[in-house]
Residue frames as a rotation matrix with the C-alpha (Angstrom) as fourth column:
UNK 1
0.968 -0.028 0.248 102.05
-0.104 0.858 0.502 64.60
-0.227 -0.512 0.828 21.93
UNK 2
0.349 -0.912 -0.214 105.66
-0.774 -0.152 -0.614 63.87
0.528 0.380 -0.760 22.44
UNK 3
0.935 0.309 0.175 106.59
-0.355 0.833 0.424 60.28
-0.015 -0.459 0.888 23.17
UNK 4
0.537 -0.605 0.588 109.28
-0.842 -0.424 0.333 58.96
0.047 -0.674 -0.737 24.80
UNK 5
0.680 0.197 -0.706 110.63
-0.408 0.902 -0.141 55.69
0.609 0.384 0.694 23.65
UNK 6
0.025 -0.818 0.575 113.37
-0.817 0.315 0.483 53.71
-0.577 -0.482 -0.660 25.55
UNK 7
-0.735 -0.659 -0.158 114.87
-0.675 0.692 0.256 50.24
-0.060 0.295 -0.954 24.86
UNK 8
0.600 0.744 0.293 111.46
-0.729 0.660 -0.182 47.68
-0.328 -0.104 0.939 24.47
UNK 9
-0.397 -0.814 -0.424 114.08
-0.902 0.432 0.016 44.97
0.170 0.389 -0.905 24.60
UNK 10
-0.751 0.403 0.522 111.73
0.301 0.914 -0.273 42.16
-0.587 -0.048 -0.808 25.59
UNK 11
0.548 0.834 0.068 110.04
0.009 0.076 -0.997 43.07
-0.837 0.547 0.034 22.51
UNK 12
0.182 -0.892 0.414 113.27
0.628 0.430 0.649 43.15
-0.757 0.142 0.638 20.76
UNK 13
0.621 0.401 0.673 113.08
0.752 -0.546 -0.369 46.71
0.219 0.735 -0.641 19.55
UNK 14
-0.440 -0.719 -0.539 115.85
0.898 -0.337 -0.283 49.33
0.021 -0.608 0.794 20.38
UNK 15
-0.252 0.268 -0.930 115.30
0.405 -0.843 -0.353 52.92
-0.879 -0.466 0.104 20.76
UNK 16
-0.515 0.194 0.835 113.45
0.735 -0.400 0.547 54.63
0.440 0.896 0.063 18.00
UNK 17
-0.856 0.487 -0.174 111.76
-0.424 -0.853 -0.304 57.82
-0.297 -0.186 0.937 17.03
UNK 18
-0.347 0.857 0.381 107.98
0.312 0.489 -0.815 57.29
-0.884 -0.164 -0.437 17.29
UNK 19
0.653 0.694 0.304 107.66
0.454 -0.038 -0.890 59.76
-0.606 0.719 -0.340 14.68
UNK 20
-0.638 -0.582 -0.505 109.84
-0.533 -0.140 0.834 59.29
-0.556 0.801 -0.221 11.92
UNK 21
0.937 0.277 -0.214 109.00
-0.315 0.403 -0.859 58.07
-0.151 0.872 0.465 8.12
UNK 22
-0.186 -0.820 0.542 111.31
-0.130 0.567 0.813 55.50
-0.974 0.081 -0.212 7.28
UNK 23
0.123 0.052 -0.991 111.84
-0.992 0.018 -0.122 55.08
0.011 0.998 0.054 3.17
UNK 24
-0.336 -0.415 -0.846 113.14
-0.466 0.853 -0.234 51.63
0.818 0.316 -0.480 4.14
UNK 25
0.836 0.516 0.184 111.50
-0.338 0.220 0.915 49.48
0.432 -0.828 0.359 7.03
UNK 26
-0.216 -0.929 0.300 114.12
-0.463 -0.173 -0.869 49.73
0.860 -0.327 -0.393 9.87
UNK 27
-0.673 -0.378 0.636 112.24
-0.609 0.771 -0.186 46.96
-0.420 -0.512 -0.749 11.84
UNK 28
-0.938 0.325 0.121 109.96
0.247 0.381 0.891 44.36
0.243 0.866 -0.437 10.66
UNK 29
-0.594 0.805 -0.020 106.39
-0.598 -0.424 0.680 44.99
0.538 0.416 0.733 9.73
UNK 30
0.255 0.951 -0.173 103.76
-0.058 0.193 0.979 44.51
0.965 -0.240 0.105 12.46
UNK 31
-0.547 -0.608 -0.575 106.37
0.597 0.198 -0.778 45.18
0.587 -0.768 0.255 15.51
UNK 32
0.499 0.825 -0.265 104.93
0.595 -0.103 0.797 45.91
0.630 -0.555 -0.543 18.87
UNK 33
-0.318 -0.858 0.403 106.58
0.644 -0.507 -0.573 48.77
0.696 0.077 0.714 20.60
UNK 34
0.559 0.524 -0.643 105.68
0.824 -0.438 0.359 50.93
-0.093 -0.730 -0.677 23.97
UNK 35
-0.679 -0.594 0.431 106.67
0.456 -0.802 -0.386 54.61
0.575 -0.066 0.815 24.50
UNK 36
-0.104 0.194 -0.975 105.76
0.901 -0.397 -0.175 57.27
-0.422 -0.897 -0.134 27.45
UNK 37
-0.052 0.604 0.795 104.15
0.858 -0.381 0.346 60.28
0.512 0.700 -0.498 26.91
UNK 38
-0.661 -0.313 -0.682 105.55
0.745 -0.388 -0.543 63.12
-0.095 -0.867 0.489 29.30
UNK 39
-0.949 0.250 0.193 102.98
-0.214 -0.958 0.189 65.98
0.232 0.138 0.963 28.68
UNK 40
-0.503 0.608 0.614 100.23
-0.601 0.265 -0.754 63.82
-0.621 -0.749 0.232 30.61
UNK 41
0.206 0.672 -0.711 98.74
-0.849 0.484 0.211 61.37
0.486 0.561 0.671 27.99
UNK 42
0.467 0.090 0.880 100.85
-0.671 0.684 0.286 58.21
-0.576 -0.724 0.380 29.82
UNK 43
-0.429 -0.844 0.322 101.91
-0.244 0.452 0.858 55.29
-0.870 0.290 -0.400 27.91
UNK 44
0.176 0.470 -0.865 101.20
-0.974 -0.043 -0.222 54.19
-0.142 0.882 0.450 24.42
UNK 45
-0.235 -0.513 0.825 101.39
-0.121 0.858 0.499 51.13
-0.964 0.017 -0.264 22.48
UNK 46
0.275 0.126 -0.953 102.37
-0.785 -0.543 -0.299 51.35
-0.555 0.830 -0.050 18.58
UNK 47
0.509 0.016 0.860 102.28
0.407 0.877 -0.257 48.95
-0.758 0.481 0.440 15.90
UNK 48
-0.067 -0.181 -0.981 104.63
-0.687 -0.705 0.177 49.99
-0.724 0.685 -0.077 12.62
UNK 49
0.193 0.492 0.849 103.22
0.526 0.679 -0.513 49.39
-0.829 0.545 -0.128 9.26
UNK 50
-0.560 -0.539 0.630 103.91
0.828 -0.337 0.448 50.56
-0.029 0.772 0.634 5.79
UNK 51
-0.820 0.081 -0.566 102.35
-0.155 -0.984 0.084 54.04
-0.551 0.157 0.820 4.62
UNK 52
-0.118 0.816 0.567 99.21
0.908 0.320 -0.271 54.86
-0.402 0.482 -0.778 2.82
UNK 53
-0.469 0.278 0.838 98.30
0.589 -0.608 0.532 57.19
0.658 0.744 0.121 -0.21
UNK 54
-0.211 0.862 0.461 96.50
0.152 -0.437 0.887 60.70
0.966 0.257 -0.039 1.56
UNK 55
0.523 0.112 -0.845 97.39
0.852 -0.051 0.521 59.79
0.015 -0.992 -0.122 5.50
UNK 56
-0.259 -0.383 0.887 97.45
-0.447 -0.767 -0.461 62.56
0.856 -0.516 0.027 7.96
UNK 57
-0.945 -0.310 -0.106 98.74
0.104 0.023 -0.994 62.79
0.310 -0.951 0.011 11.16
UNK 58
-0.399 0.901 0.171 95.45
-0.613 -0.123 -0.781 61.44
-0.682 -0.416 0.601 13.47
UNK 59
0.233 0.793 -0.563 93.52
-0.877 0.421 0.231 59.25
0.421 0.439 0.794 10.65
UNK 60
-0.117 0.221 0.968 92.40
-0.624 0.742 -0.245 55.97
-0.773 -0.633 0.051 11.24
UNK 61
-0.018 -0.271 -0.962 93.31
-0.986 0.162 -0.027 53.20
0.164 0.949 -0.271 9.71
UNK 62
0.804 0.367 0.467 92.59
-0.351 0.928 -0.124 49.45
-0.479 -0.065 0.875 9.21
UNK 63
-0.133 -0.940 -0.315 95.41
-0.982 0.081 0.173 47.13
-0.137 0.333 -0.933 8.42
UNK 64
0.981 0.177 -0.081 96.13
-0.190 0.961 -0.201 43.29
0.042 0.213 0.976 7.46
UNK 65
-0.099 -0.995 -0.035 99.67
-0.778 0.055 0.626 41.71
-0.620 0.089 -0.779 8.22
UNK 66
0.921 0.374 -0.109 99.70
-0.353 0.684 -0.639 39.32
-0.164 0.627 0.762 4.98
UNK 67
0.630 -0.540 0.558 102.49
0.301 0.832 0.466 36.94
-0.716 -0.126 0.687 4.69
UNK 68
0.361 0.028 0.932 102.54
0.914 -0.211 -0.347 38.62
0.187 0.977 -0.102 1.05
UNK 69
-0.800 -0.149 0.582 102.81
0.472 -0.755 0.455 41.76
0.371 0.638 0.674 2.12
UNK 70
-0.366 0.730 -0.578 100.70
0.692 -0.202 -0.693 44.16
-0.622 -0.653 -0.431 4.93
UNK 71
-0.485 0.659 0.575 98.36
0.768 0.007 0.640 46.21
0.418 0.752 -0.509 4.09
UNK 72
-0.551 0.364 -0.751 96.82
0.364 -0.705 -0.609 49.95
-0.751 -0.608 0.256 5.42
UNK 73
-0.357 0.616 0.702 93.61
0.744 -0.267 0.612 51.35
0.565 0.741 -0.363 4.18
UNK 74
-0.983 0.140 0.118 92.35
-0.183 -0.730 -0.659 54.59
-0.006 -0.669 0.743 5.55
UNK 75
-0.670 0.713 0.207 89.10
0.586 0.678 -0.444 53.68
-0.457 -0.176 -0.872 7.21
UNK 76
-0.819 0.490 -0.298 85.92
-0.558 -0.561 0.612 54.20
0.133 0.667 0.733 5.58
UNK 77
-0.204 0.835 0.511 82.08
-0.609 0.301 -0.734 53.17
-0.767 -0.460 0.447 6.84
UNK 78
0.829 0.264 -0.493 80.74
-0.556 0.473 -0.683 51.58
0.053 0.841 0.539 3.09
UNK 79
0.109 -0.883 -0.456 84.60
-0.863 0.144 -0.484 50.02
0.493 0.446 -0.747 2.83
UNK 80
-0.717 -0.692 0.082 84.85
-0.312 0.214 -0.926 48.42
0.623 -0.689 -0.370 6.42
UNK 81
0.049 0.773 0.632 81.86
-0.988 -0.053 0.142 47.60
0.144 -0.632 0.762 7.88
UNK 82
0.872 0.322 0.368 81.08
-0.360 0.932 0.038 44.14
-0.331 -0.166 0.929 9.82
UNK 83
0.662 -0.445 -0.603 84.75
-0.306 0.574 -0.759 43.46
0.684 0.688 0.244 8.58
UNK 84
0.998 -0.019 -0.063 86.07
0.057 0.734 0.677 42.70
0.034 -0.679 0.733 11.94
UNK 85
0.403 -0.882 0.244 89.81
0.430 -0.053 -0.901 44.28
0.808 0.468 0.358 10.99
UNK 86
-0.030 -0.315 -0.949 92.14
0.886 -0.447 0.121 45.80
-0.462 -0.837 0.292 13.58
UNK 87
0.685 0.029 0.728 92.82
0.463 -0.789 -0.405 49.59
0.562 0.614 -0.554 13.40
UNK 88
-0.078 -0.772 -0.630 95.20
0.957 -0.236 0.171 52.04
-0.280 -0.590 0.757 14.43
UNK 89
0.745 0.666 0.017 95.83
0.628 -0.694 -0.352 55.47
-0.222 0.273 -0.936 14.51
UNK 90
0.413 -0.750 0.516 98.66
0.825 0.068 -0.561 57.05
0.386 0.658 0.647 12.64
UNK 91
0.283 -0.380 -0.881 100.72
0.409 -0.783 0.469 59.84
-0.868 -0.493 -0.067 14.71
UNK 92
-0.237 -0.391 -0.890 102.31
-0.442 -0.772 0.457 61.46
-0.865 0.501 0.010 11.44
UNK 93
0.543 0.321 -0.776 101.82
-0.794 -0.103 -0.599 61.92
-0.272 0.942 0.199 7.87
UNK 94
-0.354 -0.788 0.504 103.17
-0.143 0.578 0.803 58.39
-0.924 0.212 -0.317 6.44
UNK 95
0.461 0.597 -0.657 102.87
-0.762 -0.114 -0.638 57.89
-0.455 0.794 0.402 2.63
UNK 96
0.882 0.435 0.181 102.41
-0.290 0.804 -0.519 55.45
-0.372 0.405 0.835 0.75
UNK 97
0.795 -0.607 0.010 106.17
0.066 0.070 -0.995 53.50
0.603 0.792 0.096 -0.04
UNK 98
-0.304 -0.296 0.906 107.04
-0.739 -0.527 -0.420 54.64
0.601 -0.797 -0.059 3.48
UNK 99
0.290 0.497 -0.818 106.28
0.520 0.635 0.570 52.80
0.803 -0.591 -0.075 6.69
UNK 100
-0.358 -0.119 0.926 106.07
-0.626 -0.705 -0.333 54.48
0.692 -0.699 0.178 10.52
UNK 101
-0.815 0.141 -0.562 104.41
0.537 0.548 -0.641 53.87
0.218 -0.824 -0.522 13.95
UNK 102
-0.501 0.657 0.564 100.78
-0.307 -0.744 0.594 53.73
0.809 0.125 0.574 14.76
UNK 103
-0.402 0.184 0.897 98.99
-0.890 -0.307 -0.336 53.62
0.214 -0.934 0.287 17.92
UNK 104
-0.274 0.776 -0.569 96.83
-0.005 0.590 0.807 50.89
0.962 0.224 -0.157 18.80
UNK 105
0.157 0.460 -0.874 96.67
0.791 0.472 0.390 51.27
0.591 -0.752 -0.290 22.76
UNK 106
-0.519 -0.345 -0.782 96.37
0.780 -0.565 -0.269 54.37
-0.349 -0.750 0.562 25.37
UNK 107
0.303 0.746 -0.593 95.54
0.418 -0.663 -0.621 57.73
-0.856 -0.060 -0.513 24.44
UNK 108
-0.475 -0.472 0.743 95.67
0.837 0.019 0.547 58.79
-0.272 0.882 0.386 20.96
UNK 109
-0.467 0.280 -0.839 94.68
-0.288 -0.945 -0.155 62.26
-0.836 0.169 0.522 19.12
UNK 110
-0.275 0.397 0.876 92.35
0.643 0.753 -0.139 61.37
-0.715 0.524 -0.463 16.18
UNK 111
-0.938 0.346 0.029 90.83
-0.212 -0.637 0.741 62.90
0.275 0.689 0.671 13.23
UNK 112
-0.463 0.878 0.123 86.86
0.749 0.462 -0.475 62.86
-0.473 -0.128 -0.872 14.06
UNK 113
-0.506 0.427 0.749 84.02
0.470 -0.592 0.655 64.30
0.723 0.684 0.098 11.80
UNK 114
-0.701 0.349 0.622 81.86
-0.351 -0.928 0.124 67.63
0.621 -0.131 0.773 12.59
UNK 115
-0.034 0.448 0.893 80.27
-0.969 -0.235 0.081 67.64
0.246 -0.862 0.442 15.90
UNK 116
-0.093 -0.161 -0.983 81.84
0.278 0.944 -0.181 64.28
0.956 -0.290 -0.043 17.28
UNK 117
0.462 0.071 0.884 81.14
-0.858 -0.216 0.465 63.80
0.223 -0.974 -0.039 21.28
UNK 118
-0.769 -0.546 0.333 82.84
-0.638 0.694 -0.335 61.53
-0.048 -0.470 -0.882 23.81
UNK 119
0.395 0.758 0.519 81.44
-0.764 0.585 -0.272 58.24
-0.510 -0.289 0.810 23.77
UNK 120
0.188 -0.431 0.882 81.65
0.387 0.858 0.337 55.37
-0.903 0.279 0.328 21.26
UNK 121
-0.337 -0.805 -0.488 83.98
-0.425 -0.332 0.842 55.34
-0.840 0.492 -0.230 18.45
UNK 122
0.673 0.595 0.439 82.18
0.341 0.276 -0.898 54.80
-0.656 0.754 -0.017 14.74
UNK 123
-0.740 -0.507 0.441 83.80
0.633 -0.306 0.711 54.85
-0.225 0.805 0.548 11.47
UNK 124
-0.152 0.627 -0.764 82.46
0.080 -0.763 -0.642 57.37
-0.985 -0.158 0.066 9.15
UNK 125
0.907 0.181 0.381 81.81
0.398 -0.068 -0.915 58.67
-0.139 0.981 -0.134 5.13
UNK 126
0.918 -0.389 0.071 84.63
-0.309 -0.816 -0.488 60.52
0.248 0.427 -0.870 5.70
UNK 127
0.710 -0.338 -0.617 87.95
0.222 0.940 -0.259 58.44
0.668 0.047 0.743 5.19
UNK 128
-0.356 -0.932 0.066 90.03
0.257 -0.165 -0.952 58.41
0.899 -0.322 0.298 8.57
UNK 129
-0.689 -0.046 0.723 88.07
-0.654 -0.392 -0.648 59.87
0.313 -0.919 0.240 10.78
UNK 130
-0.788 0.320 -0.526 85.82
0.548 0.755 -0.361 58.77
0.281 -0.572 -0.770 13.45
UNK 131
-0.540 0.533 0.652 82.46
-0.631 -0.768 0.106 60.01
0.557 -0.354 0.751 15.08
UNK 132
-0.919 0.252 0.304 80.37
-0.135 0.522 -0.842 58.62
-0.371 -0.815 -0.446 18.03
UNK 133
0.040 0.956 -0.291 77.02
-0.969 -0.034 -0.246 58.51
-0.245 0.292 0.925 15.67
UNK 134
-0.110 0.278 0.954 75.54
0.201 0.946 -0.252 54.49
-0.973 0.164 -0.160 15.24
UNK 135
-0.172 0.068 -0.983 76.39
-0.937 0.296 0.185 53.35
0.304 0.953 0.013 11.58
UNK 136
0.754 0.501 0.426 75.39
-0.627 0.743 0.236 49.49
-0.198 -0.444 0.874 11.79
UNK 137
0.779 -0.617 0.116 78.38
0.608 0.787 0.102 47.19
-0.154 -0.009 0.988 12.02
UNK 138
0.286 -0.819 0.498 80.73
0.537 -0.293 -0.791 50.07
0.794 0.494 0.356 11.79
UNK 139
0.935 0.278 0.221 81.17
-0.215 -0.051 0.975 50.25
0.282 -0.959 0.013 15.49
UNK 140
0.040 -0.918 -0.395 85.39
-0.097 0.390 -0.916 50.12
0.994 0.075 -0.073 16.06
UNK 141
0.936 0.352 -0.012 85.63
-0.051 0.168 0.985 48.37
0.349 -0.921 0.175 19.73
UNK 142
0.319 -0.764 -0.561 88.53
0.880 0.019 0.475 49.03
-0.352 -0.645 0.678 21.89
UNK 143
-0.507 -0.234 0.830 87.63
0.407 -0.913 -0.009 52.42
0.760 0.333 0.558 21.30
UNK 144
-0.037 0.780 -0.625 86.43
0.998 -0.006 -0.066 55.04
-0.055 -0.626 -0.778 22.61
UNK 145
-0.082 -0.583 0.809 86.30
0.210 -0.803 -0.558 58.83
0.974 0.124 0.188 21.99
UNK 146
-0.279 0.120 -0.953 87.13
0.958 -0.026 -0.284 60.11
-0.058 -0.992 -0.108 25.72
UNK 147
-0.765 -0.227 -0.602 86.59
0.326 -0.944 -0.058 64.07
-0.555 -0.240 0.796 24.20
UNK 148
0.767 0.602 0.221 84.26
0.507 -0.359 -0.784 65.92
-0.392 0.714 -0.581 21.36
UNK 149
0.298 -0.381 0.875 85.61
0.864 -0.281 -0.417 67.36
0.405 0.881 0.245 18.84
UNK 150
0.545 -0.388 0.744 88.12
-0.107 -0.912 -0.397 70.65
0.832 0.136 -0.538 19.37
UNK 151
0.472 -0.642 0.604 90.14
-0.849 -0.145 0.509 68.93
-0.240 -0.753 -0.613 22.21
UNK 152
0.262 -0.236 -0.936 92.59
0.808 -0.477 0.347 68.84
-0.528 -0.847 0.066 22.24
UNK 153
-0.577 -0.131 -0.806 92.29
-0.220 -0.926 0.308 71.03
-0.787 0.355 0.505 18.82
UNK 154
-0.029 0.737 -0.675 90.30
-0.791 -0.430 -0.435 71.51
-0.611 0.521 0.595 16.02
UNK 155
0.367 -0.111 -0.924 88.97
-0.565 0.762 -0.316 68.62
0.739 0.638 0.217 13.62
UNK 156
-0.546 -0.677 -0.493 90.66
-0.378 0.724 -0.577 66.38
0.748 -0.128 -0.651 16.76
UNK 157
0.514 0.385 0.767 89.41
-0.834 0.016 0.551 64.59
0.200 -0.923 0.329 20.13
UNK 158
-0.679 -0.545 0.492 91.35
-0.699 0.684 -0.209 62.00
-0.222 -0.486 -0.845 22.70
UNK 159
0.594 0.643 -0.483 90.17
-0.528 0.765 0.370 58.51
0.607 0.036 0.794 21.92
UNK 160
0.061 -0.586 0.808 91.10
-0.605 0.622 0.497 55.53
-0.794 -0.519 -0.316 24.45
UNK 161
0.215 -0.140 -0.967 92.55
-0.491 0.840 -0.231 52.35
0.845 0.524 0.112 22.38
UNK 162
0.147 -0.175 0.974 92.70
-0.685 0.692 0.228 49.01
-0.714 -0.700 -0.018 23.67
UNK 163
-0.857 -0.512 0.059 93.82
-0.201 0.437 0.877 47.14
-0.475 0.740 -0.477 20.35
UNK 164
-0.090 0.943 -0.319 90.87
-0.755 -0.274 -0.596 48.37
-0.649 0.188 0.737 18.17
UNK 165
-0.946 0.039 0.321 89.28
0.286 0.562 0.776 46.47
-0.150 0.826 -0.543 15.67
UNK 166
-0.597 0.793 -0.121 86.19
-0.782 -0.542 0.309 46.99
0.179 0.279 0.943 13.55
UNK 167
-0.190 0.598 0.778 82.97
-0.604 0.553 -0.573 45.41
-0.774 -0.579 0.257 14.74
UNK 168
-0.962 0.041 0.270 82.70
0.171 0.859 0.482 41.70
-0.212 0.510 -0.833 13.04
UNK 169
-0.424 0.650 -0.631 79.80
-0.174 0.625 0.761 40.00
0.889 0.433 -0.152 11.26
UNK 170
-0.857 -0.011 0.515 76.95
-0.507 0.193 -0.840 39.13
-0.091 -0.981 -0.171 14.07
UNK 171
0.431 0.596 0.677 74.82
-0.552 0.768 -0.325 37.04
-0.714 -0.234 0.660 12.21
């Protein structure tokens, strides 16, 4: 994936690289930001948030924008369940101390565990990725995987986003 940013000036962002690691946050934390994808994915929409201990490029991740001070946890079924957080998916290694740009809408490249299929998008045991097997309340909506696992490469598949979030409390 190679995205294409331009001015997002009614969002009051100039031109950035989608995937850089900033040491210093070079806009504020929890900007919304669009960019074009010329190699046939389309358009994106990316949220940037600080780094996290252990992220690769593709994991999923839950976030919080606290007044205090946001927050990114690589997801995790037992961690996240029924908690109703957004999520995103991180285009490049960002560590912890750092802050970048992650997906939250269009097509994205994920990390998904061993023998994931297209369908619905489930957290897993395994922290970051995703897999289309039913965990209860760990269902991430405004997902979707659109591939199985090895497309468009190993360990990866296309998921659609529509600003995910993990599935809430339902009683």
């Amino acid at each position: 994936m190679t995205f294409r940013t331009s001015p997002n000036s009614a969002l009051g962002v100039p031109t950035f690289d989608i995937n850089s690691v900033d040491t210093v946050a070079k806009v504020p934390v929890g900007t919304i930001a669009k960019a074009t994808d010329d190699s046939g994915l389309g358009d994106g929409t990316f949220i940037y948030l600080p780094g996290v201990a252990s992220l690769a490029a593709g994991d999923a991740v839950v976030y919080d924008l606290l007044p205090s001070g946001a927050s990114v946890t690589r997801t995790l079924s037992g961690t996240h369940l029924n908690t109703g957080q957004p999520v995103a998916i991180a285009l490049v290694a960002i560590p912890a101390l750092s802050y970048g740009w992650y997906q939250i809408g269009g097509v994205a490249v994920v990390n998904v565990a061993a023998g994931a299929a297209a369908g619905r998008a489930m957290l897993t045991t395994t922290a970051g990725n995703l897999k289309d097997t039913a965990i209860a309340g760990c269902q991430v909506l405004g997902a979707r995987l659109s591939s199985a696992i090895g497309t468009p490469s190993a360990g990866k598949a296309y998921c659609t986003l529509n600003h995910p979030h993990v599935q809430g409390q339902i009683t």
